[in-house]
C-alpha positions in Angstrom: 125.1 112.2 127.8 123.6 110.0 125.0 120.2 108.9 125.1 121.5 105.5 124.2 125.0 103.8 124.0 125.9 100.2 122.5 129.8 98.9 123.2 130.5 95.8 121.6 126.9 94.3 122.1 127.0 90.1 121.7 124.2 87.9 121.6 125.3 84.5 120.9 121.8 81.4 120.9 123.3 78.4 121.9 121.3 75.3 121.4 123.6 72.0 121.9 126.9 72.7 120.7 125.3 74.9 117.7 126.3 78.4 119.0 124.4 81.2 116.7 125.9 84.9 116.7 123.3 87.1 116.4 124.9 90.2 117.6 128.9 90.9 117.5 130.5 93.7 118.3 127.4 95.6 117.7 128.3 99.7 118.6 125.8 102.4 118.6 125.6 106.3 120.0 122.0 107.6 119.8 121.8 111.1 121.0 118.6 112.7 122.9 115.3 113.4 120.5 117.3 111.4 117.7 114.6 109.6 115.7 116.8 106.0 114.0 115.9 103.9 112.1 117.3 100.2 112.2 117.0 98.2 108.6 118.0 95.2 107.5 116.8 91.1 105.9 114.7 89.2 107.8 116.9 87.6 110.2 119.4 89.9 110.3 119.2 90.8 114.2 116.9 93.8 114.4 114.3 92.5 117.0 117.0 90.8 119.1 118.5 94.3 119.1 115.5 95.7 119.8 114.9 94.0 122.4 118.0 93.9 124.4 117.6 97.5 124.2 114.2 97.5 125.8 115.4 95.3 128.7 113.3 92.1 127.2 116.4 89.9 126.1 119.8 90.1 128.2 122.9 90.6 125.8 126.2 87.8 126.3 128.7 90.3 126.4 128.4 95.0 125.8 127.0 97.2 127.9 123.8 98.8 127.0 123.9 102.1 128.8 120.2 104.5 128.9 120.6 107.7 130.1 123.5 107.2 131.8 122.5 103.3 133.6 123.9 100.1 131.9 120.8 98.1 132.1 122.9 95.5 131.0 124.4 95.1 134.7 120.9 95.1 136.3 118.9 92.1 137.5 115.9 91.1 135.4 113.7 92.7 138.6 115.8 96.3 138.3 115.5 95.8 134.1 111.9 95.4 134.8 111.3 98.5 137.2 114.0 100.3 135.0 111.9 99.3 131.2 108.6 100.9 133.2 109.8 103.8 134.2 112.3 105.1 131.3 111.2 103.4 128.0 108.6 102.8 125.7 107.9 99.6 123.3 105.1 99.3 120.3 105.3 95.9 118.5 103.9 95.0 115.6 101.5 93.1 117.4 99.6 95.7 119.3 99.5 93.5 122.3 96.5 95.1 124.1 94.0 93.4 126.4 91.3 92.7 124.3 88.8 92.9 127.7 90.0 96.4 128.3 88.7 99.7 126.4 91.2 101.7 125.2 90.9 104.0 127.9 91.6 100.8 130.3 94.7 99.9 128.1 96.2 103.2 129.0 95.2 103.3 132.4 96.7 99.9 133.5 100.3 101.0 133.1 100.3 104.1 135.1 98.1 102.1 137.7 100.9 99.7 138.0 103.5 102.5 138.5 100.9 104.0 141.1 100.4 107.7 139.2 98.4 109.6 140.9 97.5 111.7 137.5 96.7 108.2 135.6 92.9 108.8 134.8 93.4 112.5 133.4 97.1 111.7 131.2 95.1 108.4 129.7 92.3 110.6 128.2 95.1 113.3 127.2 97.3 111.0 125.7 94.4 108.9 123.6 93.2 112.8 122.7 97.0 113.3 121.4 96.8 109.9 118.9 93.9 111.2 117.8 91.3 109.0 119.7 88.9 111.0 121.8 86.1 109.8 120.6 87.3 105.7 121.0 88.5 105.4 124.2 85.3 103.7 125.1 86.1 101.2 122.8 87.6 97.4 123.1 90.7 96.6 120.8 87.9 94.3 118.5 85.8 97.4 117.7 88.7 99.6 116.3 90.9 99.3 113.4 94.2 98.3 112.8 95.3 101.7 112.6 93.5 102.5 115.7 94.6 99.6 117.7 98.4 100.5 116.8 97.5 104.3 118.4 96.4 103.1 121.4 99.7 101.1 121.8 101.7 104.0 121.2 99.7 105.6 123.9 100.1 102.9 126.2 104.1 102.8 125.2 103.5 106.5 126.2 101.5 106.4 129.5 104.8 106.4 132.1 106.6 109.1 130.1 109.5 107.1 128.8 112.4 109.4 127.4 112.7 106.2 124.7 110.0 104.7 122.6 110.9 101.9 120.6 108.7 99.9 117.8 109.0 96.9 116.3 108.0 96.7 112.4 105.2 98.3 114.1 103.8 99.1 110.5 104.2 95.7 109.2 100.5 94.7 108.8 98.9 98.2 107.8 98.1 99.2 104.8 100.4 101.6 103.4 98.0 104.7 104.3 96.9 104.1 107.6 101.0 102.7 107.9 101.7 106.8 106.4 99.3 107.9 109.5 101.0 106.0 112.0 104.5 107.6 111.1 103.4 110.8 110.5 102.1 110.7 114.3 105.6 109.5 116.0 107.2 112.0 113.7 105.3 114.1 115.4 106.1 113.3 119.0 109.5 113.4 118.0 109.9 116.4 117.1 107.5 118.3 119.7 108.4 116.2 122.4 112.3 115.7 121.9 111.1 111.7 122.5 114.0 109.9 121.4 112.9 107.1 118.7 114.4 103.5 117.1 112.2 102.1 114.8 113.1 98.5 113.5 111.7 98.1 110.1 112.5 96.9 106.7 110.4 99.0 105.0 112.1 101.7 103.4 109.4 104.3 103.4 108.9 104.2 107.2 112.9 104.4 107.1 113.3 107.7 105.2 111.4 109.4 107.7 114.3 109.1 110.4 117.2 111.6 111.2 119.7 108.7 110.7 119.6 105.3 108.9 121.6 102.2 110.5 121.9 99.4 109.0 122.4 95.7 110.4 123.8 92.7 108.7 125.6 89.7 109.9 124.9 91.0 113.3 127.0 93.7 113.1 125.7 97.5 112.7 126.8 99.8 109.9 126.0 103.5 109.4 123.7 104.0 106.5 123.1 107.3 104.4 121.2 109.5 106.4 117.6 110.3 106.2 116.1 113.8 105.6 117.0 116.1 109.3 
C-alpha cells in the first residue's frame, strides 16, 4: 500500500466568476520511507498541494488516500483527528508558541492526543534534533536553526508515518539550511519516515530519492535525485 496516493487532485479558487485552477489532474504514488521533493516557480501550486495533503485545505475534485484512508472523504473534524494522529507538518514559519519552552512546544501535542509517555518522548525527541541542552529555552532565545528543530520535533511528537515541510529552509542561511536537511535525511533513512518537502531550492531538492515537479498545476516526474 502506498504511503501516499493523488488521483486527479483539483483545486479550483473561485472568487466572483474568476475561477483559478490551481491544481488539475494532479496524480502522484509516494511509496513508504520515500523522501520527495516537490519544485517548482513561485505560484506554481506547491503549498496548496501541500497542504491538501496535510488535511489543511480540502481539494474540489481527487481523492487523497494516506495509508490506505482518503482523507479527502472525511469531515474537517475526522481530517483534524486524522492530520494528529498520522502526519507531520514543519512550515517555514516555525509556528511555535513563543510563551512555551521548547520542551513545552513538544509536550503540548502529545498532551492533546492524551500520551501517557508525553514528558519522556519530548526530552527524547529534542535530544534526537540535537537540543538537550535547550529545551529550557523559549522560541526568542534560540536560533533560527534551532527554532526550525524544535518544529520538526513537535511535527514529530505523535509519531506521524508522514512529515511534510514547507520551504521549511527558506529563511536560513545556507549552513544552518545544510544542517536542517542533513537531520530529516537522517530520520528518513533510520526511521523509514516517509518525507515531501516543498521547496524551490535546488540544493535542499538533490537530497531526495525522487524529484517532482509542478507547473501549471499539474505534476510532472523530474530526474531523480541521488537513492
Amino acid at each position: 500500500m502506498e504511503a501516499l496516493l493523488l488521483q486527479d487532485l483539483y483545486k479550483i479558487y473561485k472568487e466572483g466568476n474568476i475561477e483559478t485552477v490551481a491544481l488539475r489532474e494532479a496524480r502522484l504514488k509516494v511509496q513508504p520511507g520515500e523522501f520527495i521533493a516537490i519544485t517548482g516557480r513561485s505560484g506554481a501550486g506547491k503549498s496548496t498541494l501541500l497542504h491538501i495533503i496535510g488535511g489543511l485545505t480540502e481539494p474540489s475534485a481527487g481523492r487523497v488516500v494516506i495509508d490506505g484512508t482518503d482523507i479527502a472523504r472525511l469531515s474537517e473534524r475526522e481530517r483534524a483527528a486524522f492530520r494528529r494522529d498520522h502526519i507531520g507538518i514543519v512550515f517555514q514559519a516555525d509556528n511555535l508558541i513563543p510563551f512555551l519552552s521548547a520542551l513545552e512546544n513538544v509536550l503540548l501535542s502529545m498532551q492533546l492526543a492524551r500520551r501517557k509517555d508525553a514528558a519522556a518522548r519530548a526530552r527524547s525527541l529534542l535530544a534526537e534534533v540535537g537540543l538537550s541542552e535547550r529545551m529550557r529555552h523559549k522560541p526568542a532565545m534560540l536560533s533560527g536553526g534551532e527554532r526550525q528543530r524544535v518544529a520538526i520535533a513537535v511535527a514529530l511528537a505523535n509519531e506521524p508515518q508522514l512529515l511534510l515541510a514547507d520551504e521549511l529552509t527558506g529563511e536560513l542561511d545556507s549552513a544552518t539550511a545544510d544542517h536542517v536537511m542533513e537531520l530529516l535525511a537522517d530520520l528518513n533513512k533510520r526511521h523509514g519516515l516517509t518525507l515531501i518537502v516543498v521547496t524551490h531550492n535546488k540544493l535542499v531538492a538533490a537530497r531526495a530519492h525522487r524529484q517532482v515537479r509542478i507547473a501549471d498545476g499539474q505534476l510532472f516526474e523530474s530526474e531523480a535525485a541521488h537513492a
